[in-house]
N, C-alpha and C positions, 0 to 999 in steps of 0.2 A: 925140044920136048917130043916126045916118040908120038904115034899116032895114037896110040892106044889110050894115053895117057889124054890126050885132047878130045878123043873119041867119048871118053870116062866122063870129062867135063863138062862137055854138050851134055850128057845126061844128066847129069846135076843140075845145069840150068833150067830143061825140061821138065825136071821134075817142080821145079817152082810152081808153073803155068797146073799142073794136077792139082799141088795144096792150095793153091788160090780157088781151082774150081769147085774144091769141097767145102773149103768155104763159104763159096758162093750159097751154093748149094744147101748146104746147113743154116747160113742167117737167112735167106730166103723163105725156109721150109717154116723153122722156128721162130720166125717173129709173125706170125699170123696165128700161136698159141697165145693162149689165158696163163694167166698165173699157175703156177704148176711148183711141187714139190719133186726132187731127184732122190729116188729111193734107192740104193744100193743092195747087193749080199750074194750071197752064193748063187753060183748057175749050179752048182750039183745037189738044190733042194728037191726034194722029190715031192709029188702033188699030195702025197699020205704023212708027209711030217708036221707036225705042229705048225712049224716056222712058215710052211707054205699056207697053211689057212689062215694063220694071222696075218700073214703079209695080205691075203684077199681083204681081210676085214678095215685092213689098213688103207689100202689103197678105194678101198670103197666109203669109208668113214672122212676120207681125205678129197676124196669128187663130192661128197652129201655137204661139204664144209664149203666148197666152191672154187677147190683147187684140181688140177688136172696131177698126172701122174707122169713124169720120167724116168726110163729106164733101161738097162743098157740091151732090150728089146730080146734077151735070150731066153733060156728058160733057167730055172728055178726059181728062186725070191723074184727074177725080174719079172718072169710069165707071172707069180700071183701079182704084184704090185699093177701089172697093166691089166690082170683080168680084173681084179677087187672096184679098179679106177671104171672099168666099162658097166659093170657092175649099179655103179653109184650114179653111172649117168655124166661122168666126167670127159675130159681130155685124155685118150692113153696114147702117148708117144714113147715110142722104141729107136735107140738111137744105137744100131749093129755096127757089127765089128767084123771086119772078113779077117779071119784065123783060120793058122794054119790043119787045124780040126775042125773038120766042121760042125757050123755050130747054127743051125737057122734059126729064124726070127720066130718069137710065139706066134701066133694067130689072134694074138688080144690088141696089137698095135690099131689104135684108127691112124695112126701118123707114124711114118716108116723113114728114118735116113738112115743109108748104110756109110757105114765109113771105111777107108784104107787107112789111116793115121791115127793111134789114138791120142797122140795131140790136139788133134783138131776135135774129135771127139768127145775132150774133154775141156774143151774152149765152153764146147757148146753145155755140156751137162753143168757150168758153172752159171757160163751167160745167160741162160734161160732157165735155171732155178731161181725161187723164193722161199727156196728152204731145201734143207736137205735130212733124212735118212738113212742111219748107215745101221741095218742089219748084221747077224751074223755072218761072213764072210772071208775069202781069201783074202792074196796077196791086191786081188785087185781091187776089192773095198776097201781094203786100209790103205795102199795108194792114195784114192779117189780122198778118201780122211784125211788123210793127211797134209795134202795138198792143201783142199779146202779150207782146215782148219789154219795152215801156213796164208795162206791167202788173207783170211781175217786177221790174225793176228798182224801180220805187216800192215792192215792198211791197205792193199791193193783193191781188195772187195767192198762191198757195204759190208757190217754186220747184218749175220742172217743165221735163223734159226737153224741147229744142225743137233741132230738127236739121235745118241747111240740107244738102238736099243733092244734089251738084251742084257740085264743086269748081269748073273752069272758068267754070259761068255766074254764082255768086256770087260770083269772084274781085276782081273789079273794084270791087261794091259794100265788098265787107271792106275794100281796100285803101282804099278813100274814108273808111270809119269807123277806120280805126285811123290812118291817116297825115290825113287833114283836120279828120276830126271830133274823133278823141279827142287826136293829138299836138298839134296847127298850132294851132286855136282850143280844144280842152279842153271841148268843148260835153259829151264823156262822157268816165266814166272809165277807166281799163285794164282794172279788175274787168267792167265790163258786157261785152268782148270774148269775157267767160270765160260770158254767158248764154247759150249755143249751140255746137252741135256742128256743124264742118262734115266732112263724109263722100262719098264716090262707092259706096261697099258697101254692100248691102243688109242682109248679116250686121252689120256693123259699127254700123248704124242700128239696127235690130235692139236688139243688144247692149249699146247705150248706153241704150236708153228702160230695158229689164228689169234690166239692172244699177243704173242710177238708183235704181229702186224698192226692190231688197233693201239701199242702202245706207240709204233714207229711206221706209220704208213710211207711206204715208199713206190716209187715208180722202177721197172726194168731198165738197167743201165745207169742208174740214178743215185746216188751214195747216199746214206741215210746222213744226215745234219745233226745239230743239236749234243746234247750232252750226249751220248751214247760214245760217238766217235771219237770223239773230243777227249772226255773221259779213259777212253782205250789208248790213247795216242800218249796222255799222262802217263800213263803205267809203265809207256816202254820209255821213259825219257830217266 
């Protein structure tokens, strides 16, 4: 084996001992958080658009409910979701991303981990959600979606409230999963339609994570029991 090639290798092992320490790092930081919702959507919302003041109203009507905010700590939807949450008197955790633009953290974080991986990154925005919001957004909130929604649907996750919303700008995507995906080719089933709430009301959003909760209280890390799972686990058999 040439040296170069073994030289290459040592640094692959090396690199192990880094994603262990972001790990660390991350369930250390985040298990001394409250219950908290994971809010996604565009970093390129500007503080003058709609979507940026709603997102404040959101993330503030979401700490007044007694949940904290998670967010991937940048700016646009993420800056309103964690200013809206400090706002409210909540938890606002920002969970950054070092890119290759740069790109700094809002100034609304009370709780700050940067990350190098967005693997690991996204360990975390799943493991320390109890619900999730996915605003208008790129490639990186549908990602984040999709994932998510993969995640429940296998069984991996508890079920957990997840809310597009944004009636209009998700319209298009719905209509491609229920009439391409799920009717035409069957790639999914009618029950997966039912993993997501779509909404334009912030009460309404709201309403849907907290009432989720008193019908299926659960713990961090803890699968929800009972018909719920059960009943999902039928569907794909």
């Amino acid at each position: 084996m040439r040296k170069a090639e073994v030289i290459e290798g040592l640094k692959d092992t090396w690199q192990v001992f880094r994603v262990m320490a972001e790990f660390v790092e991350g369930f250390d930081t985040l298990a001394k958080v409250g219950r908290c919702v994971s809010i996604f959507g565009s970093a390129r919302t500007h503080p003058d658009d709609e979507l940026y003041k709603t997102t404040v109203l959101l993330g503030k009507k979401l700490a007044e409910a007694g949940y904290g905010v998670i967010t991937g700590g940048g700016p646009g939807v993420m800056e309103a979701g964690n200013k809206g949450a400090g706002e409210g008197g909540g938890e606002s955790v920002g969970l950054a991303i070092d890119l290759p633009m740069e790109q700094e953290a809002n100034p609304y974080c009370s709780t700050l981990v940067d990350f190098r991986y967005f693997f690991i990154r996204k360990v975390m925005f799943v493991k320390y959600a109890d619900a999730f919001v996915f605003m208008p957004g790129g490639f990186g909130t549908m990602d984040e979606m999709f994932e998510v929604l993969t995640l429940v649907q296998t069984l991996k996750i508890r079920r957990i409230p997840c809310v597009l919303f944004g009636m209009k700008y998700w319209q298009g995507l719905f209509d491609w999963l229920e009439k391409t995906m799920c009717a035409e080719y069957r790639h999914i089933s009618p029950e997966d339609l039912q993993l997501f709430h779509r909404t334009d009301d912030v009460d309404d959003a709201v309403k849907h994570i907290a009432e989720f909760h008193k019908r299926s209280p659960t713990r961090k890390g803890r699968t929800i029991g009972g018909g719920d799972t059960r009943e999902l686990g039928k569907a794909k058999k």
